[in-house]
Each structure stands twice: as structure tokens, then as C-alpha cells.
C-alpha positions as CSV (number, residue, x, y, z in Angstrom):
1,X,12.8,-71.4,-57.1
2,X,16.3,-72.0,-57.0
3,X,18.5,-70.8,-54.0
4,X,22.0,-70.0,-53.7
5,X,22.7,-68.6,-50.6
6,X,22.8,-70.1,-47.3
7,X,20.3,-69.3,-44.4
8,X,21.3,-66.7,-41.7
9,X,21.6,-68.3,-38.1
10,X,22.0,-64.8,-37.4
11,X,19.3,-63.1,-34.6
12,X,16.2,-61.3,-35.7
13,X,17.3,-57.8,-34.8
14,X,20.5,-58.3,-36.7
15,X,18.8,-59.4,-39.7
16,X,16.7,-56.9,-40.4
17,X,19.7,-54.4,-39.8
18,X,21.5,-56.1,-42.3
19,X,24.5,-56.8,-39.7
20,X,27.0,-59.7,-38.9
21,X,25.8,-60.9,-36.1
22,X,28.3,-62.5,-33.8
23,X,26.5,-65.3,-32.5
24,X,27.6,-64.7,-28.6
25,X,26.0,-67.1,-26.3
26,X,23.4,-65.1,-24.0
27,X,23.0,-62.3,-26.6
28,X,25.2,-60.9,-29.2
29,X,27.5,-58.4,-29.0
30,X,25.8,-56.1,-31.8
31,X,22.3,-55.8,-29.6
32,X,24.1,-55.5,-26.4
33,X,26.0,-52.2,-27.8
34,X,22.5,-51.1,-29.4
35,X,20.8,-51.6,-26.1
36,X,18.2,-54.3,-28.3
37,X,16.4,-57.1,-26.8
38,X,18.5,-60.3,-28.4
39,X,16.0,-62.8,-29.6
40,X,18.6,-65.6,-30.2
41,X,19.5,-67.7,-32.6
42,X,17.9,-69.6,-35.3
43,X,18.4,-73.3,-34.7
44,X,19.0,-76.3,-37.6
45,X,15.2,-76.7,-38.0
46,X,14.3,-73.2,-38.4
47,X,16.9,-73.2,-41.4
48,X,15.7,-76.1,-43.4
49,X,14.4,-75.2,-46.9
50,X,10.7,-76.6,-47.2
51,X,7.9,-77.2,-49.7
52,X,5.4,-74.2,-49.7
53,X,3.6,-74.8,-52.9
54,X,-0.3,-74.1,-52.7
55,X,-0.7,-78.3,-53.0
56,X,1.2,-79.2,-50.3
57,X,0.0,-76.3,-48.2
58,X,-3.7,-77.6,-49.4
59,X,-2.6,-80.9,-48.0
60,X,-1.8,-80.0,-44.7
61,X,-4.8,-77.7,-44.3
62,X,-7.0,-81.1,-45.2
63,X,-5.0,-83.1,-42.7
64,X,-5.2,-80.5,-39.4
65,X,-8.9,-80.0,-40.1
66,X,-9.4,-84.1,-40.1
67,X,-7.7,-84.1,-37.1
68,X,-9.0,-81.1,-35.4
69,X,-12.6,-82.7,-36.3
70,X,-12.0,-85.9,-34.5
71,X,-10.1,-84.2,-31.6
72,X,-13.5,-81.8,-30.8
73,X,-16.9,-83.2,-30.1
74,X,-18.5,-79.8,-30.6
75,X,-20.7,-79.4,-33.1
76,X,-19.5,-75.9,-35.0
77,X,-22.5,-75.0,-37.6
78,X,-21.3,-74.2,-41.5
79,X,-23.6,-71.0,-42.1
80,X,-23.1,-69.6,-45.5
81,X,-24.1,-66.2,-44.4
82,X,-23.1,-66.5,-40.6
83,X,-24.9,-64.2,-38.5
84,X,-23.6,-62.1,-35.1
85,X,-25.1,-65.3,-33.3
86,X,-24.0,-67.9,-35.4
87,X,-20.6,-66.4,-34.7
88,X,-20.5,-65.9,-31.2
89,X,-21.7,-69.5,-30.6
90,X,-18.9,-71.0,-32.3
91,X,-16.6,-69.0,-30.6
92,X,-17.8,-69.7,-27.9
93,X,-17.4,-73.5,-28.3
94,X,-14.4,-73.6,-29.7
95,X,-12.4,-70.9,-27.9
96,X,-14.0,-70.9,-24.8
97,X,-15.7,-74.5,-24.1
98,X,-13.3,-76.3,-25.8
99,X,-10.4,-74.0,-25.7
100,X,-10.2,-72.5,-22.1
101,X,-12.3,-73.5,-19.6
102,X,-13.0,-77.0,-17.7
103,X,-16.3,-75.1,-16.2
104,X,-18.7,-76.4,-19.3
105,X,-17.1,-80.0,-20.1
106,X,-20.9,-81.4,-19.7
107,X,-22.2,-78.8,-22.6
108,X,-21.3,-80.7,-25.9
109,X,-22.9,-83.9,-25.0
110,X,-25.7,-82.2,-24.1
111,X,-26.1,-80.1,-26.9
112,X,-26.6,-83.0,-29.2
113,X,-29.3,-84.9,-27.7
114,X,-31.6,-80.9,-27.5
115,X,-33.2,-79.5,-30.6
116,X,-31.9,-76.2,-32.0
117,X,-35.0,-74.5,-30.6
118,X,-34.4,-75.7,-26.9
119,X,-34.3,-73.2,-23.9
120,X,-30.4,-75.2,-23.5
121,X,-29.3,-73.5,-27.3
122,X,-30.6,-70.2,-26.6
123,X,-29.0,-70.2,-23.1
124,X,-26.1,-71.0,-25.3
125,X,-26.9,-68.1,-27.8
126,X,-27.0,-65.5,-25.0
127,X,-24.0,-66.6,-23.0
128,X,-22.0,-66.9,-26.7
129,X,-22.9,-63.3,-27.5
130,X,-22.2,-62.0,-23.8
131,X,-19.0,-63.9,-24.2
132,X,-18.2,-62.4,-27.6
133,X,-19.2,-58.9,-26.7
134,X,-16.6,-59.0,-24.0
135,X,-13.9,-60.5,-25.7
136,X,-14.0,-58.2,-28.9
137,X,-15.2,-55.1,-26.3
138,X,-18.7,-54.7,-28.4
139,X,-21.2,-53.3,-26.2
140,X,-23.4,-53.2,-29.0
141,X,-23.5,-57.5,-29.0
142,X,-25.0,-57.2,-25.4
143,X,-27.8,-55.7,-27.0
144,X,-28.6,-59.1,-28.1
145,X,-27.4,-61.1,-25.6
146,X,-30.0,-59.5,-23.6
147,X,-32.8,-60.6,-26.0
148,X,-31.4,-64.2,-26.2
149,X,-31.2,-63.5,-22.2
150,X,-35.2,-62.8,-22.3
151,X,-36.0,-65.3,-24.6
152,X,-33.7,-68.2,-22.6
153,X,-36.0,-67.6,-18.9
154,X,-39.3,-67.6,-21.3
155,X,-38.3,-70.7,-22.4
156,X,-37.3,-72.3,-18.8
157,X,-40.5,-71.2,-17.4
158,X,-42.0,-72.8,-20.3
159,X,-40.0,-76.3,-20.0
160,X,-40.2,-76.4,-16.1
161,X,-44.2,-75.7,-16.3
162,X,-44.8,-78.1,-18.8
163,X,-43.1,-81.2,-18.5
164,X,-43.8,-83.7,-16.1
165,X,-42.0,-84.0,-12.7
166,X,-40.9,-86.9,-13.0
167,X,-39.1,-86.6,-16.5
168,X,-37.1,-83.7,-14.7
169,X,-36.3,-85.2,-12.3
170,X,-35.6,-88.8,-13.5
171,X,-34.2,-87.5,-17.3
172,X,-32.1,-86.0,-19.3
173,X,-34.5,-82.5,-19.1
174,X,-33.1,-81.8,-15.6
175,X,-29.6,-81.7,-16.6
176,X,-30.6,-79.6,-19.6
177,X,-32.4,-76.9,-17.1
178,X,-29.3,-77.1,-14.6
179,X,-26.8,-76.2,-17.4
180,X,-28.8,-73.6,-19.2
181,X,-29.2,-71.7,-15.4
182,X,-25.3,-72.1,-15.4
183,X,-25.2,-70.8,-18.9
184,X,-27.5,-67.3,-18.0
185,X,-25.6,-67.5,-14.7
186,X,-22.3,-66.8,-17.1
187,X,-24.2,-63.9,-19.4
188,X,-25.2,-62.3,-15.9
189,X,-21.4,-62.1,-14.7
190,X,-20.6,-60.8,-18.3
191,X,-22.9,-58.7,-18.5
192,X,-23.3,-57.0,-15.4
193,X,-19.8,-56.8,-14.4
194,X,-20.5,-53.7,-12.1
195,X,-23.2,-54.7,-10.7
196,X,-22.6,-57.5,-8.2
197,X,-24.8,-56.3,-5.8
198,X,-27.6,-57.0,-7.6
199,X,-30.1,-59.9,-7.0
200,X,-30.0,-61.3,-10.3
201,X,-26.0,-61.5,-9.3
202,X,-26.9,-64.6,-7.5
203,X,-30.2,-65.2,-8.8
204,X,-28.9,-67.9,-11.6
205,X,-26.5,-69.9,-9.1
206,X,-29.2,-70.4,-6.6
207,X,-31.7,-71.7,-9.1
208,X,-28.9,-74.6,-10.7
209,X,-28.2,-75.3,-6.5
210,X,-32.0,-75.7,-6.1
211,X,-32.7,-77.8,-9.5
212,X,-29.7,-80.2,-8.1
213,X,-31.0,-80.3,-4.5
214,X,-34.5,-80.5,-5.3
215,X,-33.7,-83.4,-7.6
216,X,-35.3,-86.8,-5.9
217,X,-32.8,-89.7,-5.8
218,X,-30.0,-88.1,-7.7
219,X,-27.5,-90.3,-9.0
220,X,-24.2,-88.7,-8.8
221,X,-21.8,-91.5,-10.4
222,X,-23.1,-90.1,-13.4
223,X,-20.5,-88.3,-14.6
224,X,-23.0,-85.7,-16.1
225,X,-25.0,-85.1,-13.2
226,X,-22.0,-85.5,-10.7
227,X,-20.3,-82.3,-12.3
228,X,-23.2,-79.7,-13.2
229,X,-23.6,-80.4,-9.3
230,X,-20.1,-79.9,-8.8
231,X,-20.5,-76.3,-11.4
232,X,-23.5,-75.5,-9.6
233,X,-21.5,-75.7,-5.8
234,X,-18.2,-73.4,-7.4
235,X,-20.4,-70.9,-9.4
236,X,-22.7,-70.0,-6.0
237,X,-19.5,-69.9,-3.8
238,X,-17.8,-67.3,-6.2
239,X,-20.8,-65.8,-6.6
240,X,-21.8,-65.4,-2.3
241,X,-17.7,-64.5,-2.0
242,X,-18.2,-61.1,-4.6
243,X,-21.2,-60.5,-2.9
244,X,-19.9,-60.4,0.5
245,X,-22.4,-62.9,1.5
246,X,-22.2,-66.9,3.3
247,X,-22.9,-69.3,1.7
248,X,-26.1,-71.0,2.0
249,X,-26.3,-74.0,4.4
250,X,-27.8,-76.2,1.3
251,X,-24.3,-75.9,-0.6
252,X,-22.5,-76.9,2.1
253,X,-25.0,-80.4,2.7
254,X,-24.8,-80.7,-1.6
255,X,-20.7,-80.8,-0.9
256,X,-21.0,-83.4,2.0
257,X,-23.4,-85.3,-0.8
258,X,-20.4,-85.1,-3.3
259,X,-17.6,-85.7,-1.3
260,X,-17.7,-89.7,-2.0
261,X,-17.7,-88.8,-5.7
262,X,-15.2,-85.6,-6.7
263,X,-11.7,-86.2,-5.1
264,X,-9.1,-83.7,-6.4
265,X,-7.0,-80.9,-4.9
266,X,-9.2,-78.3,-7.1
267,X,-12.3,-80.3,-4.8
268,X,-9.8,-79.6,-1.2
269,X,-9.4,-76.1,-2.4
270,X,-12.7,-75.2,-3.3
271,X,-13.8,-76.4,0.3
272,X,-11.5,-74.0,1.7
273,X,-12.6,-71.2,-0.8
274,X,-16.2,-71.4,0.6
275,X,-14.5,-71.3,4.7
276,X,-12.9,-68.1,3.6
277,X,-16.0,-66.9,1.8
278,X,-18.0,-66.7,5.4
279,X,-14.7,-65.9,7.3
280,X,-14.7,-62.6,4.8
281,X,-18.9,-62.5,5.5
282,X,-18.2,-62.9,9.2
283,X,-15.5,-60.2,9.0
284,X,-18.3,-57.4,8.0
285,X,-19.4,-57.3,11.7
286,X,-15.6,-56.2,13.1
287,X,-16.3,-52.6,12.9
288,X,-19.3,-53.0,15.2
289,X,-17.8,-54.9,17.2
290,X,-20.4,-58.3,15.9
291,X,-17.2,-60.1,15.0
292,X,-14.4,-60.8,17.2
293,X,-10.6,-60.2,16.1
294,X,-9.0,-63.4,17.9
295,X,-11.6,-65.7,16.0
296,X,-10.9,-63.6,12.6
297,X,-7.3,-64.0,13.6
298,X,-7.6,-67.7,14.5
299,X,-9.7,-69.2,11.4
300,X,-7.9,-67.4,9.0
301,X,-4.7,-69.2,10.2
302,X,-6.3,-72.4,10.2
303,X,-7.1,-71.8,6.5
304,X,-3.8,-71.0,5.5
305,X,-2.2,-74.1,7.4
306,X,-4.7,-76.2,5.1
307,X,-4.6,-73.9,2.1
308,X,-0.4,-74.2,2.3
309,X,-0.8,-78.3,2.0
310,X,-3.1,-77.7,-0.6
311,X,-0.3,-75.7,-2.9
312,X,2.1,-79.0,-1.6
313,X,0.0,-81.5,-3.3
314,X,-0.7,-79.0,-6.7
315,X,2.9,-78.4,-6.9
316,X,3.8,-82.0,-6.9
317,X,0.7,-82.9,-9.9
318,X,1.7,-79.6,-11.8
319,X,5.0,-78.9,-11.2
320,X,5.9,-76.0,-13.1
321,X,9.2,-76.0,-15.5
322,X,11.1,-72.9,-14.1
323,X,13.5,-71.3,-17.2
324,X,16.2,-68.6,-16.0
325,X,17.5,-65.9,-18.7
326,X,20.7,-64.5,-19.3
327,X,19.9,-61.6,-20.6
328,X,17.4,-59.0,-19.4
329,X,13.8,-59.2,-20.8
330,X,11.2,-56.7,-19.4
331,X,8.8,-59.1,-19.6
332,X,10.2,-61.4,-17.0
333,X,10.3,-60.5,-13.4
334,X,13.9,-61.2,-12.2
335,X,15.5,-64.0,-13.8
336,X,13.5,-66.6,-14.3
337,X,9.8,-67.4,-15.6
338,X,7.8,-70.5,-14.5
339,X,5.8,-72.9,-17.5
340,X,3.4,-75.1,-16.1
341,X,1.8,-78.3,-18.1
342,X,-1.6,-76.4,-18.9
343,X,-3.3,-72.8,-18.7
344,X,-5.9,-74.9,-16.1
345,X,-2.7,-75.9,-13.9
346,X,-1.2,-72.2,-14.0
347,X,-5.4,-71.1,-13.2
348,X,-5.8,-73.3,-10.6
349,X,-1.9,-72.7,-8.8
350,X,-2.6,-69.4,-8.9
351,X,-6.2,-69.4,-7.5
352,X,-4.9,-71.3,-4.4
353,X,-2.0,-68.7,-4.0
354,X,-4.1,-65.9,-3.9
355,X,-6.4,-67.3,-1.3
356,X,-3.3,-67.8,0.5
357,X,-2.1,-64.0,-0.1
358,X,-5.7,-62.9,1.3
359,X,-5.5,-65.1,4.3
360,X,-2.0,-63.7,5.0
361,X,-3.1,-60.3,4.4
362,X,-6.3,-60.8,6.9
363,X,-3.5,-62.0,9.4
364,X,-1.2,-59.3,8.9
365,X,-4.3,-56.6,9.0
366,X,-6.0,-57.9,12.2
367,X,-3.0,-59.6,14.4
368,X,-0.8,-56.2,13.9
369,X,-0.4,-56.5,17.6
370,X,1.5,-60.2,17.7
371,X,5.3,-60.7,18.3
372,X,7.6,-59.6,15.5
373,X,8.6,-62.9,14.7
374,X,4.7,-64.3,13.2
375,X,4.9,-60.9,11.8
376,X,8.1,-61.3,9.9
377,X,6.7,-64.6,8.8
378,X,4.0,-63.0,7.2
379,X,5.7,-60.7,5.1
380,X,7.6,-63.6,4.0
381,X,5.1,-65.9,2.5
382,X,3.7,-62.9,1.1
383,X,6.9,-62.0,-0.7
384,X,7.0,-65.8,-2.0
385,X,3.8,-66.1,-3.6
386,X,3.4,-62.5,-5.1
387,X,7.0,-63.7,-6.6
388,X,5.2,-67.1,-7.8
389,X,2.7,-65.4,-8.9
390,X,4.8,-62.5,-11.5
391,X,6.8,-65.7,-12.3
392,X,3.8,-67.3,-14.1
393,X,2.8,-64.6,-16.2
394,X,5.9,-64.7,-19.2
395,X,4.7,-68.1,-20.2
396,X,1.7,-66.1,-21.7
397,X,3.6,-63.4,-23.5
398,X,6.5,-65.3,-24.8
399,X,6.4,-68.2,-27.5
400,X,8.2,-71.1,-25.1
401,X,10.9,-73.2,-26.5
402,X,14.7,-73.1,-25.8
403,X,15.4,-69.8,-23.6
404,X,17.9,-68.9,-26.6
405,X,15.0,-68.6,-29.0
406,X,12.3,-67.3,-27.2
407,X,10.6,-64.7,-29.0
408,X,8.3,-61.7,-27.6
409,X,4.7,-61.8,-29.3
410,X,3.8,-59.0,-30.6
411,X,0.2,-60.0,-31.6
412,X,-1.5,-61.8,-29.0
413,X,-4.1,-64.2,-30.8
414,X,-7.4,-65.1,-29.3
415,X,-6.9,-67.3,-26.3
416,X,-3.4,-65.8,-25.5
417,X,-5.4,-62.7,-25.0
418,X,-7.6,-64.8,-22.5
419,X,-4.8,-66.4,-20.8
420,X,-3.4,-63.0,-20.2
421,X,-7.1,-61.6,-19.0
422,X,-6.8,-64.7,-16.3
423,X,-3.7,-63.2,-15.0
424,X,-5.2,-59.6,-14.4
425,X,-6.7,-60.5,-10.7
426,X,-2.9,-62.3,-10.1
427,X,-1.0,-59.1,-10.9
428,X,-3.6,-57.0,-9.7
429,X,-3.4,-58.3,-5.6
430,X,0.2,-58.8,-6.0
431,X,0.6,-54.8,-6.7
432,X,-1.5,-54.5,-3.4
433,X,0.4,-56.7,-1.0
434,X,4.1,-56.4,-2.1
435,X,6.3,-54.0,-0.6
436,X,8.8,-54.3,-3.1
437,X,8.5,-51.3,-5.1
438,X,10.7,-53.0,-7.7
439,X,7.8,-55.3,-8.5
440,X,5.1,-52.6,-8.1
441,X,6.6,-51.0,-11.5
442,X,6.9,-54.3,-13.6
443,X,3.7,-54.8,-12.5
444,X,2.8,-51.8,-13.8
445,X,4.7,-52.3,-17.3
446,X,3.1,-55.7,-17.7
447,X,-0.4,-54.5,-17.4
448,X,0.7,-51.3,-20.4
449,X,1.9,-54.0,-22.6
450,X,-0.9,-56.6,-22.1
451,X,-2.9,-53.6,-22.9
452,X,-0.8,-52.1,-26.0
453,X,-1.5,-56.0,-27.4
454,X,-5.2,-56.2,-27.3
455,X,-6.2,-56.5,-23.5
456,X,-8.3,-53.9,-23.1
457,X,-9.1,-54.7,-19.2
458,X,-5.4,-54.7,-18.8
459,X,-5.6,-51.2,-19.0
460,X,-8.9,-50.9,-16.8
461,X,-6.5,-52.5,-14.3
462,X,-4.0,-50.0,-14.4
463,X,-6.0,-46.8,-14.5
464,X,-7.3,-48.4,-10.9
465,X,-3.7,-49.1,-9.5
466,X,-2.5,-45.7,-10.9
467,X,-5.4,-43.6,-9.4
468,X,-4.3,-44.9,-5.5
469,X,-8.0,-46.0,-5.4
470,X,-7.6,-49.2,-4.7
471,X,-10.4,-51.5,-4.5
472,X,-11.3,-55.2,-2.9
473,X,-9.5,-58.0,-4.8
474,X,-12.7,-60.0,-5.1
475,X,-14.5,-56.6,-6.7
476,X,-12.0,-56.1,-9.1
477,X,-12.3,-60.2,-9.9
478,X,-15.5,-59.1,-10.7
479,X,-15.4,-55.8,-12.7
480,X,-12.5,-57.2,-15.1
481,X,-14.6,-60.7,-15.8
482,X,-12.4,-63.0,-14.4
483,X,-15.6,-65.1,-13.4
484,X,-16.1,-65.4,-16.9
485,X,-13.2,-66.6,-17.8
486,X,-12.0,-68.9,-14.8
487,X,-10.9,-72.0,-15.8
């Protein structure tokens, strides 16, 4: 096809209402008068003329799936007639596993030494269809999850009955039973999102902590072994801290076990987690006067001094490129938005800046009576990180390139609609702790246009924070399946 005309540089809004756009730097002057979002402009590349034919296209399909094929080690099945769970297991893998979270690195490898029949693959088949039926909001897929669910303990009981102890505890079968309890320990928090009362709640967590601890000579510079122990510690803290429960004194001596092996900032801030997970258990008893306010007031302090140096040492690994806008986009808060290197550094930043707003609301709650000044101070560094916090949430909901030619997406795809469900908890406690009112409302705006783009709990978070009804920040982590998705 033969062109004559040259490409528009002209921006989007512009072209499609076939004006002359006049190219003003920070927004042209045609939007600005319209009162329209300016897009920017297009940029050299985006004008170059290329070859679309169906053989080069088929050429480039052949080349990203080679590459996409050696990148994964994930084996994705090719069903001809793919069933409910033939499909929920790949996405699984590939969106979740491989996509999202660091929390099943150990799965793949250990998925291709266990037959399709093991307990490990149908722990897999009910956690994939859990995962699925909350992603796509199909109740009707929990239906069977919950038969893969049955079929997965059946199976456990079977393996741990029937093999020899000392092939679990010396082989590759213990690892196999650790990650399938970690696996139904997933479908449980999908599942039963309301329901983290429940024994089964914690039910799954203990029995991975047990398998590990109960394990005779355990070799943790294996890198296998060394994290499904690490998993095993996270998933029982998260788990005790929804509950509102310590944790148990094994977890703590399985930590001290693994301290010579796991050295990381996510390793410091975990530690600290689990502190504030028993100062929050410990809490319970200030009504009744079990607990005392000074010691509340004093560890919680202490936590924050250590959770602060924490955020020092994150910030200087992951240090987040911060963009600042010319014009005025209603997805960004202010004037600037923050990109980090990786959703996991954005999870993990943010993780240790809510524990810090917590600590610092604790403070502010039970040491009302101090001088003005520790007070003030408070108020501060909670101002800071809810700021932090709305700062990292455009990288999510805008395509990132040159400021000039960022675009607004107006059809999240898969994982950006996870990314966006791991920043519901984020924007949820910021709307409880800010006093800026300002913030309260883009806050609010956020959450209607997360949900207005496919995130469903986006709005389940906004009927809460409309109603006045506010509830516990570590409830609502639960209700909206942010355990499920934590990276």
C-alpha cells in the first residue's frame, strides 16, 4: 500500500477531532481550551512506517514464543480441548507464579520431578482454580476448587501414611508435602476471604511450619529447602497477624535456624512484621487493663526506629524513579508519580511503609497524652508515607515512558489488574490515617476508576470507606485477597 501523506505528530485527542494541534510543550493549547487530558506527542519512532504483512507478523510471533519458551521453566500443558482446570493451572503459572509473585519460586522445579497424579499437582489444581475464580470473580470455579481442595488432603494423608520416614525426611517427598500445604494454605485465604477466624485459617501454615521443624537434620543451604522454610515462616506470620493471634514460639526458633542462611532487607522486615504481630496480640488485653499503655507505647516506638532504617536500606536497593507532570492528570496525586525497578520493589516498599503507618498510628492512638512536639512528629511521618504511598500507584494505571507521552490505559490487562489489586490495602490505610481531605477524595476517585477498569474489589473497597464503617487494616488485607496476591 502506497502512502502519500505524512504522519501526524499531533496528540491523540486532536486527532480524532480532526484539529491542528499546536504542539505546545506541557499540553496543547486546543485541549487546554476544551478542558481534555493532553496525551502528548507522538515521537520519531511512533511515526515510522513499518512492515505489517501476515509473514512478517508470523515471524515475530515464532520469535517471542522461542524466547518466551526459554525465558520460563514452567511447564504450560497444550490441551486441545482445555478444560476449567487445565486453564486455571496455566494461569496460574504463568500469571501468577511466574508473573507476580516471588512466594512460589520453588514450585516449577518441583513440579517436574512429581507425576501428574501427585497430591503436589492437585494442590496445584485447587489453588489454580481458587486463584482463577478470584481473578475473573467466578464463584462458580470455587465449586471446584473445593473438590480439588478435598481431593489434595486425601492425597497428603495418603503420601504422609505411606511412605517411609525416612524418605520424607531425607528426600525430595518432604519438600513436595511442605509446598502442597503452602499451596491449600493459598486456596484457604482465597477461598475463605471472610472467614479468618476460622481454624482452617491457620490450619495449612502450621502444618508447612511443622513438616519443616519436624524435619531431622535439615539442610538449609539448599536453596529449595532454605526457602519453602522461609514461605512457611511469612505465610504463618500473616496468617497469626489477621487472626489477631502470636505467633508460635516454634517460628520464632525456625527464624533463629535461618538467620545464617536468608540475609535481605525483605528477611529484616519480616522479623519486625512478626514483633508487631504479638505487639497487636499483646494490645487485645488494653481494655482490661492485661496490657499496659507505656509498654504498647514503648515497643511500638522501638519498631518504628528499626522499621524506619529498614525503608533506608530499601530505598537505596530500589530507589524509585520519581516523574513530575506539567499538566494535571487525575490519576496522579499532586505532581509527581514514583516508578520503581519491579512490581516486587514497589510490594515490598510499600509493605514496610504501612507497618510504619500502623506503628505511628498505635503511637498517636495510645501516647495521646505526650508533649506536642512527638505528637506533631507523628502526624508528619504519617503525612510522608501516605504521600509515598498515593505516589506509587500511577505507575500501574499509566503506560510509563517519557512524561510527554504517557498515555491513560483504558483496558487494564491481566496482571495490571493484579498490580492494581496489590495497591488496594495501600490506598485503603492511607484513606484512614490522612487528614488531608484533599487526598481522602483522590483516594476515593482512584478506587472508582480501578473499579470502572476491571477491579472488582476496588469497588468493595470503596463501598467500605464510603459507608464510615471502617474496619481493621489487617481485616480488610484479608477480605480483598491481598494474601493472595502478595508478592
Amino acid at each position: 500500500m502506497v502512502n502519500n501523506g505524512r504522519p501526524s505528530r499531533c496528540c491523540f485527542p486532536c486527532r480524532k477531532r480532526k484539529l491542528r494541534c499546536d504542539l505546545a510543550p506541557g499540553g496543547c493549547g486546543q485541549c487546554r481550551r476544551a478542558k481534555l487530558n493532553c496525551h502528548g506527542y507522538r515521537d520519531s519512532i511512533q511515526l515510522l512506517f513499518r512492515d505489517e504483512t501476515k509473514i512478517t507478523a508470523s515471524k515475530v510471533s515464532a520469535r517471542l514464543t522461542a524466547a518466551a519458551a526459554a525465558r520460563s521453566h514452567v511447564s504450560i500443558r497444550d490441551t486441545p480441548n482445555p478444560t476449567w482446570e487445565d486453564i486455571s493451572r496455566d494461569t496460574f503459572l504463568s500469571l501468577y507464579v511466574v508473573g507476580l509473585s516471588h512466594t512460589f519460586d520453588t514450585l516449577p522445579a518441583l513440579l517436574t520431578n512429581s507425576p501428574p497424579s501427585s497430591h503436589l499437582h492437585i494442590s496445584l489444581g485447587a489453588a489454580g482454580l481458587a486463584f482463577m475464580s478470584f481473578h475473573l470473580n467466578r464463584h462458580d470455579l470455587l465449586l471446584l476448587a473445593s473438590k480439588k481442595y478435598v481431593a489434595a488432603i486425601r492425597s497428603i494423608r495418603s503420601a504422609l501414611n505411606t511412605s517411609n520416614n525416612s524418605d520424607l525426611q531425607h528426600g525430595n517427598n518432604n519438600d513436595e508435602v511442605i509446598q502442597s500445604a503452602l499451596l491449600l494454605d493459598l486456596y484457604e485465604k482465597i477461598a475463605n476471604r471472610h472467614e479468618h477466624q476460622s481454624a482452617s485459617w491457620l490450619s495449612h501454615a502450621r502444618g508447612a511450619l511443622h513438616m519443616v521443624c519436624d524435619r531431622a537434620n535439615t539442610d538449609f543451604s539448599n536453596p529449595t529447602t532454605c526457602q519453602l522454610a522461609n514461605n512457611a515462616t511469612v505465610v504463618l506470620m500473616k496468617s497469626c497477624g489477621i487472626a489477631g493471634v502470636p505467633v508460635p514460639p516454634s517460628l520464632l526458633a525456625l527464624r533463629e535456624d535461618l538467620n545464617s542462611y536468608v540475609r535481605d532487607a525483605k528477611w529484616s522486615f519480616t522479623g519486625l512484621v512478626v514483633g508487631i504481630v504479638n505487639l497487636r496480640a499483646y494490645m487485645q488485653g488494653l481494655a482490661s487493663g492485661a496490657a499496659c499503655p507505656n509498654v504498647v507505647l514503648r515497643r511500638a516506638k522501638i519498631l518504628d526506629e528499626h522499621m524506619a532504617l529498614v525503608e533506608k536500606r530499601l530505598q537505596r536497593s530500589w530507589k524509585a524513579t520519581r516523574t513530575f507532570t506539567v499538566a494535571y492528570n487525575p490519576l496522579i496525586f499532586g505532581r509527581y508519580y514514583d516508578v520503581y525497578p519491579s512490581h516486587h520493589a514497589t510490594q515490598v516498599t510499600n509493605a514496610v511503609r504501612m507497618m510504619r503507618l500502623e506503628l505511628n498510628s498505635i503511637i498517636q492512638d495510645v501516647g495521646h497524652n505526650e508533649e506536642p512536639t512527638m505528637a506533631s512528629l507523628t502526624r508528619e511521618i504519617i503525612q510522608e508515607l501516605t504521600r509515598h504511598l498515593c505516589a506509587a500507584v500511577p505507575q500501574f494505571l499509566l503506560l510509563i515512558g517519557d512524561e510527554a507521552t504517557s498515555l491513560p490505559v483504558y483496558t487494564l490487562p491481566p496482571l495490571q489488574r493484579l498490580h492494581c489489586c496489590t495497591m488496594l490495602t495501600p490506598l485503603y490505610l492511607s484513606f484512614c490515617l490522612t487528614e488531608d481531605s484533599y487526598m481522602k477524595e483522590w483516594i476515593s476517585q482512584i478506587l472508582l476508576y480501578m473499579a470502572e477498569h476491571g477491579v472488582k474489589l476496588a469497588s468493595d473497597v470503596f463501598q467500605v470507606i464510603s459507608s464510615g464503617r471502617l474496619v481493621d487494616y489487617w481485616v480488610l488485607y484479608a477480605i480483598v485477597g491481598s494474601y493472595a496476591i502478595a508478592a
